[in-house]
C-alpha positions as CSV (number, residue, x, y, z in Angstrom):
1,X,191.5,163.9,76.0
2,X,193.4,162.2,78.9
3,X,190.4,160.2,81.0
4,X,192.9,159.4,83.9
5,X,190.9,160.0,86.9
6,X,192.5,162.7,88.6
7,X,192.8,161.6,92.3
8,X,194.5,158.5,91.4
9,X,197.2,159.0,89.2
10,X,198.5,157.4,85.9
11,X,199.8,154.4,88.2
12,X,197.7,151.9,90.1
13,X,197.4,153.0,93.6
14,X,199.3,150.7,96.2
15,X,198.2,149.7,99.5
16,X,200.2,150.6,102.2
17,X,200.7,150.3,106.2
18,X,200.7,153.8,107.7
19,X,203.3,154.5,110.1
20,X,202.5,155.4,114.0
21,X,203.5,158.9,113.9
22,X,201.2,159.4,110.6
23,X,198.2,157.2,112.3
24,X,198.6,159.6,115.4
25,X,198.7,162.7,113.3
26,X,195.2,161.8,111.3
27,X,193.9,161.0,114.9
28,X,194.8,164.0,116.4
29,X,192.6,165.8,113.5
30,X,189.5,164.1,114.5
31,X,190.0,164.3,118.6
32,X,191.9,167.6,118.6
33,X,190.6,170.0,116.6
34,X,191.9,172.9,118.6
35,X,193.4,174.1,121.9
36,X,189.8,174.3,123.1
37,X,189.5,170.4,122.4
38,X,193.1,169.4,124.3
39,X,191.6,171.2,127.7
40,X,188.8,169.2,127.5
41,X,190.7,166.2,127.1
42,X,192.9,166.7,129.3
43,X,190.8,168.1,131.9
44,X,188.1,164.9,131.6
45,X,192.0,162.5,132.1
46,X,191.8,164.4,135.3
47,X,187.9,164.0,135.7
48,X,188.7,160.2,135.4
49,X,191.6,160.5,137.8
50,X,189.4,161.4,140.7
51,X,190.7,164.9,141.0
52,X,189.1,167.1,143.4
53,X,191.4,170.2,142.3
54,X,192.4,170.7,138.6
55,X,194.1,174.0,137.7
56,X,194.2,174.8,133.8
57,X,196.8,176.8,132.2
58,X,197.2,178.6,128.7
59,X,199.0,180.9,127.1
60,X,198.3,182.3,123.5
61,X,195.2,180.6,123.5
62,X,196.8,177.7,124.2
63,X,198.3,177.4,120.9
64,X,202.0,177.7,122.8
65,X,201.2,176.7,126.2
66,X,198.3,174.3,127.8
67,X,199.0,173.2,131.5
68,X,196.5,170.9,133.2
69,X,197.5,170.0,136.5
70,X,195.4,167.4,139.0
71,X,195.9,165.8,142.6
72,X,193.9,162.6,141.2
73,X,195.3,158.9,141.3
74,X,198.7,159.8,139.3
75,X,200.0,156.7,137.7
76,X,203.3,155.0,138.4
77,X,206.5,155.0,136.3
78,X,205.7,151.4,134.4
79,X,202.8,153.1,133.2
80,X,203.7,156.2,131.7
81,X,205.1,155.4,128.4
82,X,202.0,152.8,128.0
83,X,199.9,155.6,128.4
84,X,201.3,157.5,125.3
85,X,200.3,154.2,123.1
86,X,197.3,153.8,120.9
87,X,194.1,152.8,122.4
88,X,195.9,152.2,125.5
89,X,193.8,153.1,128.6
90,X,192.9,152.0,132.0
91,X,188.7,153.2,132.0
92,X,187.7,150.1,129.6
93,X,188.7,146.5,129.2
94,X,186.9,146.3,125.7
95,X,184.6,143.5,126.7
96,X,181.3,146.1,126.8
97,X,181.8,149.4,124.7
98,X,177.7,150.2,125.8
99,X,178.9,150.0,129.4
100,X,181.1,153.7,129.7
101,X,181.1,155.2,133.1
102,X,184.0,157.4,132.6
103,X,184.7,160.6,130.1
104,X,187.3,158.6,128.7
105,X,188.1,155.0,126.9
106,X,189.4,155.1,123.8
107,X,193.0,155.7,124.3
108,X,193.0,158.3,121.4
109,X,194.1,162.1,123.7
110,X,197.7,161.4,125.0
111,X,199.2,159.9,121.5
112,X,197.3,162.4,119.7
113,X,198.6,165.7,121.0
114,X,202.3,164.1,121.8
115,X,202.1,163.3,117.9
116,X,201.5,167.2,117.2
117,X,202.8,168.7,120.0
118,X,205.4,169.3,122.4
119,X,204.2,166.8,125.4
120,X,205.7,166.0,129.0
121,X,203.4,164.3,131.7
122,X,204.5,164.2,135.4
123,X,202.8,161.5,137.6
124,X,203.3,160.0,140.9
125,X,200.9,157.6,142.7
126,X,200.3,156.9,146.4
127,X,203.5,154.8,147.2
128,X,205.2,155.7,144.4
129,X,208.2,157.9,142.9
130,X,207.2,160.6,140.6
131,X,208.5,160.1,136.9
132,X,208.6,162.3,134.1
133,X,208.1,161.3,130.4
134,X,208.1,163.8,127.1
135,X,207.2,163.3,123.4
136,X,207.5,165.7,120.7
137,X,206.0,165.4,117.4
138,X,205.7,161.3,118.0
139,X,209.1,160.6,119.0
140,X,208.9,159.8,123.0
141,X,212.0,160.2,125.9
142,X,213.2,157.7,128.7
143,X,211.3,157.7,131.4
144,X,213.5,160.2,134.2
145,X,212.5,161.1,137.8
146,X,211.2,164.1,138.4
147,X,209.2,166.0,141.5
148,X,205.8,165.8,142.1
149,X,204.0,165.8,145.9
150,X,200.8,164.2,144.0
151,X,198.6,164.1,141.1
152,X,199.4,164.4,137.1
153,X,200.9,167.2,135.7
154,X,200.2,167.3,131.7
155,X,202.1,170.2,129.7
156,X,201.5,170.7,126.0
157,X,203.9,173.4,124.5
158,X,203.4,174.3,121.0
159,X,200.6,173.1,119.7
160,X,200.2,171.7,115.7
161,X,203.9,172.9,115.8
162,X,204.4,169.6,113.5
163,X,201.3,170.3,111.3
164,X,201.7,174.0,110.9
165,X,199.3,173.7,108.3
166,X,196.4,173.2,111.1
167,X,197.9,176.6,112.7
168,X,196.3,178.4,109.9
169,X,192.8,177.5,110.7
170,X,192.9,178.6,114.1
171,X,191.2,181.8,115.1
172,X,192.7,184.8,117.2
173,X,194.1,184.0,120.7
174,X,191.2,185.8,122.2
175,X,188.2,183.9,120.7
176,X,190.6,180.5,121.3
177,X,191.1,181.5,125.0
178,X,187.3,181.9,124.8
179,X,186.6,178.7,123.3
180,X,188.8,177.2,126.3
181,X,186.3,179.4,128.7
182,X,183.4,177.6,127.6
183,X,185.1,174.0,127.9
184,X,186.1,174.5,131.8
185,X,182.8,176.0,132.4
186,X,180.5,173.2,131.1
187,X,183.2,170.5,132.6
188,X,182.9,172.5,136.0
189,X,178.7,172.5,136.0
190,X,179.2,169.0,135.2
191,X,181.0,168.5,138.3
192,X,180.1,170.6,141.5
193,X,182.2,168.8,143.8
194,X,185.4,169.4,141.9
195,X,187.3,172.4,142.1
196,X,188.6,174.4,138.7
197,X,191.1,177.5,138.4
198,X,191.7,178.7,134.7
199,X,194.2,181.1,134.0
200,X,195.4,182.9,131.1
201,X,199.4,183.2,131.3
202,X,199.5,185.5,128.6
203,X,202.0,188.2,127.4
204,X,201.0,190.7,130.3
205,X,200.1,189.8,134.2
206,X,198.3,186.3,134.5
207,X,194.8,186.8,134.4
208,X,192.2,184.3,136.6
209,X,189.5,183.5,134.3
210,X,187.7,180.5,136.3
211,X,187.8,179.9,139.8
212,X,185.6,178.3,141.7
213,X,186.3,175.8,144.7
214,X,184.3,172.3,145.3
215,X,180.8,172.8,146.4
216,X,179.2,171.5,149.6
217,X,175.4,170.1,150.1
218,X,173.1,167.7,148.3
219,X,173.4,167.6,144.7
220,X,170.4,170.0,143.9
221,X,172.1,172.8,146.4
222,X,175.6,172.2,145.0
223,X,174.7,172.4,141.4
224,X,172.8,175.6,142.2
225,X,175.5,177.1,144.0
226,X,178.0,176.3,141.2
227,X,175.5,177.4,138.3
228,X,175.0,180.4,140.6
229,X,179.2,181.2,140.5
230,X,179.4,180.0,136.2
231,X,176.2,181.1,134.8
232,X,175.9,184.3,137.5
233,X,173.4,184.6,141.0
234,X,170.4,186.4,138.2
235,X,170.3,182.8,136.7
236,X,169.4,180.7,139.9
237,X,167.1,184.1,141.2
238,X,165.2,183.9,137.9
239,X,165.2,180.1,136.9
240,X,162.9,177.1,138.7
241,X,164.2,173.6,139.6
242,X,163.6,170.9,137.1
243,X,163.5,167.5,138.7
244,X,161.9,164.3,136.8
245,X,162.5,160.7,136.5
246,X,160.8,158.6,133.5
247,X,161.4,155.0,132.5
248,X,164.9,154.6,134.2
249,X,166.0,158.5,132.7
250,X,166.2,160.9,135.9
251,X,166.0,164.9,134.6
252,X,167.5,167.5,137.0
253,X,169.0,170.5,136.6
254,X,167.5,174.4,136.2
255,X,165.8,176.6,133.7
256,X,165.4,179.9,133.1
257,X,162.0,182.0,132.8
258,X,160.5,182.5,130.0
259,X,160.7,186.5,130.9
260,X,164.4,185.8,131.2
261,X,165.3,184.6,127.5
262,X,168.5,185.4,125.5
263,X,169.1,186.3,121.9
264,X,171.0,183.3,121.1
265,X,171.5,179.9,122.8
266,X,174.8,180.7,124.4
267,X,173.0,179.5,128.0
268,X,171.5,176.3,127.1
269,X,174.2,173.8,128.6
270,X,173.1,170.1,128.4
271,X,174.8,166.9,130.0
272,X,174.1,163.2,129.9
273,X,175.6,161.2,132.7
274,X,177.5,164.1,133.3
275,X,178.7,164.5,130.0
276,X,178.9,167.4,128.2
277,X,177.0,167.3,124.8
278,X,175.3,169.4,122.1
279,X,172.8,166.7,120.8
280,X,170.5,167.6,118.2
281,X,167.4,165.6,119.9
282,X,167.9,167.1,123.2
283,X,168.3,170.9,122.1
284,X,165.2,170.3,120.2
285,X,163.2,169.0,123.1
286,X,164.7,172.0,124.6
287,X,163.5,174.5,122.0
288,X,159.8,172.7,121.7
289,X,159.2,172.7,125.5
290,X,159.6,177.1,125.2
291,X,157.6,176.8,122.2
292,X,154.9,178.2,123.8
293,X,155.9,180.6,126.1
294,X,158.8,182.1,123.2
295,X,158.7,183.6,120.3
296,X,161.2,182.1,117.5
297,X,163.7,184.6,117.9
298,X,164.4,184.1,121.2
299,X,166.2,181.3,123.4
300,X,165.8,179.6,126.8
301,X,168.9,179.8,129.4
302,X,168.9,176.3,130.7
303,X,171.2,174.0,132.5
304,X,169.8,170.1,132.5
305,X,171.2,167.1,133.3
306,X,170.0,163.7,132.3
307,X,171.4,160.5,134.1
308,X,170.5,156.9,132.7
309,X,172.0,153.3,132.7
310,X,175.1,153.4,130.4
311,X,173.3,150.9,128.5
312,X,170.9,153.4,127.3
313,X,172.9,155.6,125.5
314,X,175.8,155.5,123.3
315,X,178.5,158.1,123.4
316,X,180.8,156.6,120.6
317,X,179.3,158.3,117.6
318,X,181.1,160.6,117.4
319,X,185.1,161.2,117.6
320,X,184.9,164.4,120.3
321,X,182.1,162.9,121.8
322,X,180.0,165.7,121.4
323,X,177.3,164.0,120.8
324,X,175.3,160.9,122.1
325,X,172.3,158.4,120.9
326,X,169.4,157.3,123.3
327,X,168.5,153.5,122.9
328,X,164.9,155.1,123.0
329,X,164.8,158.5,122.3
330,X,161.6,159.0,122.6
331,X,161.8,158.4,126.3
332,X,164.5,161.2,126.0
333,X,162.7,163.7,124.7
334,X,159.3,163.6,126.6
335,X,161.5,163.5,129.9
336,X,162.9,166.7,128.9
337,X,159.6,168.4,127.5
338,X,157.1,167.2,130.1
339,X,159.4,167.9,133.2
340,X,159.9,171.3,131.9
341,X,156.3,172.3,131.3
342,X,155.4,170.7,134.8
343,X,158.4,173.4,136.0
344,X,156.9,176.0,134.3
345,X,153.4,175.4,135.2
346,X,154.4,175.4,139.0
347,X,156.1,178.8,138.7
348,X,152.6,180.0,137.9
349,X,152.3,184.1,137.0
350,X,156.2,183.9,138.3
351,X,157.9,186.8,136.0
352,X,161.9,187.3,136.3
353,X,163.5,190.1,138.6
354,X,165.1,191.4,135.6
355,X,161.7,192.5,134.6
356,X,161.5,194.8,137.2
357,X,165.3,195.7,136.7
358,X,165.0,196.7,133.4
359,X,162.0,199.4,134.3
360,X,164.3,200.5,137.4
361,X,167.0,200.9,135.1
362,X,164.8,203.3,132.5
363,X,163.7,205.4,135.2
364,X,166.3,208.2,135.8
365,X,165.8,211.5,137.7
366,X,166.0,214.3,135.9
367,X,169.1,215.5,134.3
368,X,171.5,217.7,136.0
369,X,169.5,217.5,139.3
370,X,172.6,216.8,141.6
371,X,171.3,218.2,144.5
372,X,172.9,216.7,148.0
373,X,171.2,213.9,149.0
374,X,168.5,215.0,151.9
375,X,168.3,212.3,154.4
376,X,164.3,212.4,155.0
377,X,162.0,211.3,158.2
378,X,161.2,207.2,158.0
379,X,158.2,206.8,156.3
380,X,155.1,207.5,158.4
381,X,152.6,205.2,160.0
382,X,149.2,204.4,159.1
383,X,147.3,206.3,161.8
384,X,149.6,209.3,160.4
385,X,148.6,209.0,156.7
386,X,144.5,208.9,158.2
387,X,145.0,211.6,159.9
388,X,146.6,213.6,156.8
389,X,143.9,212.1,154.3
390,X,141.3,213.3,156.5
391,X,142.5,216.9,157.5
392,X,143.4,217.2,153.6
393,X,139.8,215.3,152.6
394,X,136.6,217.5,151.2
395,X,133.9,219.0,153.7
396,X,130.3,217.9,153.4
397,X,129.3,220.8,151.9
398,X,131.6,219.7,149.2
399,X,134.6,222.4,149.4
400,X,138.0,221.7,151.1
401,X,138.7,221.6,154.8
402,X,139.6,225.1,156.4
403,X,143.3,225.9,155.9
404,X,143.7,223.0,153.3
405,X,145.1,224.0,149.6
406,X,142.7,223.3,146.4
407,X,144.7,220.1,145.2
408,X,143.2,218.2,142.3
409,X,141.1,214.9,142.8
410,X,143.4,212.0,142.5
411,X,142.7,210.6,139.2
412,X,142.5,207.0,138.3
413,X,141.8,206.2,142.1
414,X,139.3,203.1,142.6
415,X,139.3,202.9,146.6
416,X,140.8,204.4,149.5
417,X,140.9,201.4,150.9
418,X,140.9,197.3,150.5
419,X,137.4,196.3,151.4
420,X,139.4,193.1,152.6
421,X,142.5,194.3,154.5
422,X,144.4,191.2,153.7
423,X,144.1,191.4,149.9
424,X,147.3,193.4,149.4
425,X,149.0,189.9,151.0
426,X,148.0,188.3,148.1
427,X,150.9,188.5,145.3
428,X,149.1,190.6,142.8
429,X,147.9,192.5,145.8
430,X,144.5,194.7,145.2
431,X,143.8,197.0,142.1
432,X,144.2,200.6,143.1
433,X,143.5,202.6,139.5
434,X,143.7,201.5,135.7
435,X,145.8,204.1,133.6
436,X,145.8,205.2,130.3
437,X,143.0,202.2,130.2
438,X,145.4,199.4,129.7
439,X,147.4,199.2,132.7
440,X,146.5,198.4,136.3
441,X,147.8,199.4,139.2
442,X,147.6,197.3,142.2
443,X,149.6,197.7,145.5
444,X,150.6,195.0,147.5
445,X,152.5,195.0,151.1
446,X,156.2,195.5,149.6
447,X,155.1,197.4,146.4
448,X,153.0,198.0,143.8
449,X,152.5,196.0,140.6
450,X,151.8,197.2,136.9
451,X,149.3,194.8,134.8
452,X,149.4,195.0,131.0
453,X,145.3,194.0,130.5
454,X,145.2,193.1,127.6
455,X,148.4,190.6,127.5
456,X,147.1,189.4,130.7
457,X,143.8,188.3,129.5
458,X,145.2,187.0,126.2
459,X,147.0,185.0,128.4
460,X,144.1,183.9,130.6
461,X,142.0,183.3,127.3
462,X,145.0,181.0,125.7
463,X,145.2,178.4,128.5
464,X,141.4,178.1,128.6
465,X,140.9,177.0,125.0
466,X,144.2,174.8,125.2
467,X,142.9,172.9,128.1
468,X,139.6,172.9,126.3
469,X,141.2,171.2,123.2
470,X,143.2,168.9,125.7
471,X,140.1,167.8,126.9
472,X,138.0,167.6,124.2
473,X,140.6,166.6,121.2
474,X,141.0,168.7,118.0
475,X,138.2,168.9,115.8
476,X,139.0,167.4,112.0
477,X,137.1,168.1,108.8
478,X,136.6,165.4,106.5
479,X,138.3,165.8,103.0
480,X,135.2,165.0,100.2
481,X,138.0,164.4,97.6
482,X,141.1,162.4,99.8
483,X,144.3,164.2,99.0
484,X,146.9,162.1,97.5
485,X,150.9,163.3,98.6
486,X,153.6,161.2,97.1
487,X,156.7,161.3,99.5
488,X,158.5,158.6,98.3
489,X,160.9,157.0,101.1
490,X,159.4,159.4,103.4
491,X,156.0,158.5,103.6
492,X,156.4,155.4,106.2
493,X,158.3,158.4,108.3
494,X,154.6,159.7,108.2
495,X,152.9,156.8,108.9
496,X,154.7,156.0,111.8
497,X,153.5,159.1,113.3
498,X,149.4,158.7,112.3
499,X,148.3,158.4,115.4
500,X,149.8,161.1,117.3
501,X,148.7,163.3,114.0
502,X,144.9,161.8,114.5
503,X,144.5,163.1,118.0
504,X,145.5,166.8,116.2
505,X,142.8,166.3,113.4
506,X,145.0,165.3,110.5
507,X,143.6,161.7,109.3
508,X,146.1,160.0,107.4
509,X,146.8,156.4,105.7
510,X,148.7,154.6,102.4
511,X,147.4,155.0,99.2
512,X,150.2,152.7,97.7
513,X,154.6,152.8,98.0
514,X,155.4,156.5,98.9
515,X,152.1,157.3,98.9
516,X,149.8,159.2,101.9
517,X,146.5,159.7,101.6
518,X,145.3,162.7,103.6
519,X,141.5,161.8,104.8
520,X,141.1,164.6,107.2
521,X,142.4,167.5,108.3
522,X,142.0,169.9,111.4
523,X,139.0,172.5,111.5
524,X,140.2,175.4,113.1
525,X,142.5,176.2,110.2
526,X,140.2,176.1,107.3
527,X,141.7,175.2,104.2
528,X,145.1,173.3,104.2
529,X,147.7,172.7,102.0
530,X,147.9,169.0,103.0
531,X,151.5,168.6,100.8
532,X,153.6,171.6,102.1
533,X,152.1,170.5,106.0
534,X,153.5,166.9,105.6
535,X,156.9,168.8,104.0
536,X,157.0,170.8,107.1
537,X,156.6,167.8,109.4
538,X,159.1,165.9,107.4
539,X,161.5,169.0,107.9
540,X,160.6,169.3,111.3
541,X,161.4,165.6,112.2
542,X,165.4,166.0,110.3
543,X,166.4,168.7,112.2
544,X,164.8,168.1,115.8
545,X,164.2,164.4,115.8
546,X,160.5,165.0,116.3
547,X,157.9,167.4,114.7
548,X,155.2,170.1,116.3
549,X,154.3,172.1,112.9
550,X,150.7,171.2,113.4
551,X,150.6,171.1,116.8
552,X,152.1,174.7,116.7
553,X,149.4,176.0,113.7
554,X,146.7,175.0,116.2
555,X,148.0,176.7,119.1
556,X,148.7,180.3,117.0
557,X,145.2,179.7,115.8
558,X,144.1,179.5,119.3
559,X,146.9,182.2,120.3
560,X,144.7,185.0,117.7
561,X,140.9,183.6,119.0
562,X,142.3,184.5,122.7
563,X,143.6,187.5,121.3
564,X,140.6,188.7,120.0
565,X,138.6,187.3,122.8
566,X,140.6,188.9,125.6
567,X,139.9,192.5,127.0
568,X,140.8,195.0,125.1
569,X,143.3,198.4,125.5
570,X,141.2,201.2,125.6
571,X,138.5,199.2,127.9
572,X,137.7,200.8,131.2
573,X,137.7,198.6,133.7
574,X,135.5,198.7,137.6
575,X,137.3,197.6,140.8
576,X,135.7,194.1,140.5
577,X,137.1,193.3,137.2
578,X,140.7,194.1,137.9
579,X,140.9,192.2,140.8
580,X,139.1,189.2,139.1
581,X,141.6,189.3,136.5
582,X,144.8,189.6,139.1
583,X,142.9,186.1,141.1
584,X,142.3,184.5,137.7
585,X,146.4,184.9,136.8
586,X,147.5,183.9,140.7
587,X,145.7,180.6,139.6
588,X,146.7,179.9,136.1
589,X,150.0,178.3,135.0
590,X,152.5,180.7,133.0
591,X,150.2,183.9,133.2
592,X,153.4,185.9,133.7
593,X,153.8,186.1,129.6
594,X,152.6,186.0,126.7
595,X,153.2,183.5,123.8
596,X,156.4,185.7,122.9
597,X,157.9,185.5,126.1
598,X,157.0,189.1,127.0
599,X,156.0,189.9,130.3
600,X,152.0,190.7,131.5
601,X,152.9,192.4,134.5
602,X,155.9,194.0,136.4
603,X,156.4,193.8,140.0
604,X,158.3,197.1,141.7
605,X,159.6,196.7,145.2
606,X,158.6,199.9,147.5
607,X,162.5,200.4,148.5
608,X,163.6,200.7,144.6
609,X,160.8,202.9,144.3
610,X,162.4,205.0,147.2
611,X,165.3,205.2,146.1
612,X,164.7,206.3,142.9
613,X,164.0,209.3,144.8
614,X,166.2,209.7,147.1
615,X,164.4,208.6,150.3
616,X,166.9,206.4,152.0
């Protein structure tokens, strides 16, 4: 039986130089993985540049045309071919890789793509004559004039064309020119005050993708206004302002209501000094902060941006940059979690207009009714509706006024009228009937409003016992008979985090290498499984960096006591006790859902309501 290894061969393996071309090649795998990854590259060059306008460019996806062109800083003709050398670049010196202020600094994009591509830059600088160099698959051109008014001009043609190996692992033109999408669009929420034009120069007419021009104001008004114009106007309309600073880390940005959610995280952007990133930590703080407001299955739409001293954070771990590491990430996450619930607390019973949409939409008139519109009276005043209600009202002697018709009592009705004229000002406005004995109806100046009871309550319930618990701490049972987990490496991982366990009722210590010993554990859930909790944890803290598994059995015990202590469907309900409940969720933080995310009321403008029939 031949015991050769396989991967090395009969011979003894020989060390050898790589040549540039091949060096490029292996780079270009790490930095560009697809077209998707040469826009961004290219477009953060012209990021770096000081553009103000960058227009992008693709054909196919980009897999046979990307065109990035810039009015930034342009470089002069002595400059050119040293910008198509390895680790060449003008945004570092190399003295202090923890001190990045720019998107790029490793030198690693140009080389790269001219190594696997068909590359020709066009440059002039203030002063200067414009100059033209090309590359293709490695091999570079002289240097030859060319004309340019201003800026960079960066074409790739032809992309992998000299690994056509990597060709085969790219996906259809539509889901790469999609890919690209999502690149300009992050890059353009990262910068408000730089405009960004994407178009697709496909096979048929060139189609606009992105275009939006540079955006005007403060920074808060200009990053809503472009978030408004990427992410759509229902984002900003149904999102609240996040803005928090916390041991030199400063938090802005917006995020959506929890009524507002999506199915999948495609609207959670996330940027670090203005970087775009999909960090692990962060999209976990982002996911724990909704914990409590969503169910599992659904996301949060957010965009947030975190700005710190370069020092703080690394952005050279990984080869796309994708990803970053906090000096303290702690301090990372708590900024993110804290400022969001304060956001969400402020927005008190605050529900999302596409609430109310949704309901609009589901209300249709009846089928075939296509009647010409009838253009009716404007709607008449108050002293006309009193003097209708009392010609139409019952006499004393308990029949109908002469010459009225023998309606039917309104049913469901509480009041006629608002003991307190100004109550309907008040944005639940007054409770006018309770339906089906689960829903209220209230009617405020502009509308009425619909109450789910029960979810309301639940709601109202919830907060109570989790400020209680706040307050008071989380009760823990003493163990008779200590538990003993062995976790191996794992257990000082536990340990570290004792305290912040203690304060939610699960007492633990060493009992020896690996060992925890688990002393106590929290009350309101009875009997635990001590082992599979710290498992959980442990699971918890690999994928998100931190861990809320008890924390979150608490709150869904607490989440069924409110449940089961909240009013009740099927519970008729007076005049006093609707309105109590509509006062009570003006004042409490987040009493426009439930835990799931679901909403408690909806909110139904009189002018929809009018023109779902008609009256215009």
């Amino acid at each position: 039986m031949d015991s050769t290894p396989p991967r090395t061969g009969g011979n003894a393996p020989v060390i050898r130089q790589l040549d540039e071309t091949a060096i490029n090649r292996i780079a270009a795998g790490e930095v560009v993985e697809r077209p998707a990854s040469a826009v961004k590259e290219l477009v953060e060059n012209a990021l770096d540049a000081g553009a103000r306008r960058i227009t992008v460019d693709v054909a196919h996806g980009g897999k046979s045309l990307i065109r990035v062109t810039d009015d930034g800083r342009g470089m002069v003709p002595e400059d050119l071919p040293m910008a198509l050398a390895r680790h060449a670049t003008s945004k570092i010196d190399g003295g202090d890789l923890l001190n990045i202020r720019s998107f790029g600094f490793r030198g690693e994009a140009l080389p790269s793509l001219g190594a696997v591509g068909r590359l020709t830059i066009t440059s002039r600088a203030a002063g200067a004559e414009a100059r033209e160099l090309s590359v293709t698959g490695g091999t570079a051109s002289p240097v030859k004039p060319a004309a340019l008014t201003a800026g960079t001009v960066v074409e790739l043609r032809d992309l992998f064309f000299a690994t056509p190996a990597r060709l085969k692992f790219l996906r259809s033109d539509r889901a790469e020119m999609q890919a690209i999408t999502d690149v300009v669009k992050r890059l353009a929420m990262a910068e408000p005050a730089v405009g960004f034009t994407l178009r697709d120069l496909g096979d048929g007419a060139p189609r606009t993708a992105i275009r939006v021009d540079p955006e005007q104001g403060d920074l808060f008004m200009a990053l809503g206004n472009r978030l408004a114009r990427i992410m759509g106007r229902g984002f900003i309309e149904n999102a609240v302002a996040v803005k928090a600073t916390r041991a030199g880390m400063q938090l802005i940005g917006y995020a959506g209501l929890p009524t507002c959610s999506r199915s999948t995280a495609v609207a959670q952007y996330l940027f670090v000094n203005g970087r775009p990133v999909r960090d692990k930590l962060l999209l976990g703080a982002l996911r724990g902060a909704y914990a409590d407001v969503l169910s599992r299955d659904r996301h949060a739409a957010a965009a947030l941006f975190i700005d710190c001293p370069p020092e703080q954070v690394d952005v050279n771990v990984h080869p796309a940059k994708a990803e970053v590491r906090f000096r303290d990430a702690g301090v990372a996450r708590r900024l993110v979690v804290t400022a969001l619930h304060h956001a969400l607390a402020e927005a008190g019973h605050r529900v999302s207009s596409t609430v109310a949409d949704g309901v609009l939409g589901a209300v249709q008139p009846e089928p075939g009714s296509a009647a010409p519109r009838v253009y009716q009276m404007d709607r008449p005043g108050q002293r006309t509706l009193r003097t209708a209600q009392a010609w139409q009202a019952p006499t004393a002697e308990g029949g109908l006024a002469e010459g009225t018709a023998p309606f039917a009592p309104v049913s469901g009705r509480v009041e006629s009228a608002p003991e307190n004229p100004q109550a309907e000002a008040l944005p639940l406005g007054v409770a006018r009937a309770q339906v089906h004995e689960n829903y209220i109806i209230s009617q405020t100046r502009t509308g009425i409003v619909i109450v789910d009871q029960h979810a309301a309550h639940e709601r109202l319930v919830y907060e109570t016992l989790k400020r209680q618990m706040t307050e008071a701490g989380v009760a823990a049972q003493a163990l008779l008979v200590p538990e003993i987990v062995t976790l191996g490496n794992d257990a000082e991982r536990i340990l570290d985090l004792a305290p912040e366990l203690a304060r939610l009722g699960l007492g633990v210590d060493s009992f020896g290498p690996g060992t925890i010993a688990v002393r106590e554990t929290p009350a309101i859930l009875g009997a635990v499984d001590a082992q599979a909790m710290l498992r959980d944890i442990l699971d918890e803290l690999d994928e998100l960096g931190a861990s809320h598994t008890l924390q979150a059995r608490i709150e869904a015990i607490l989440s069924r006591v409110a449940c089961h202590g909240s009013v009740r469907s099927g519970r008729r309900m007076c005049a006093d006790e609707m309105n109590a409940l509509l006062r009570q969720m003006e004042a409490t933080p987040m009493s426009g859902q439930c835990s799931h995310g679901r909403p408690t009321y909806v909110s139904l403008k009189l002018a929809d309501i009018e023109r779902l029939f008609g009256r215009t």
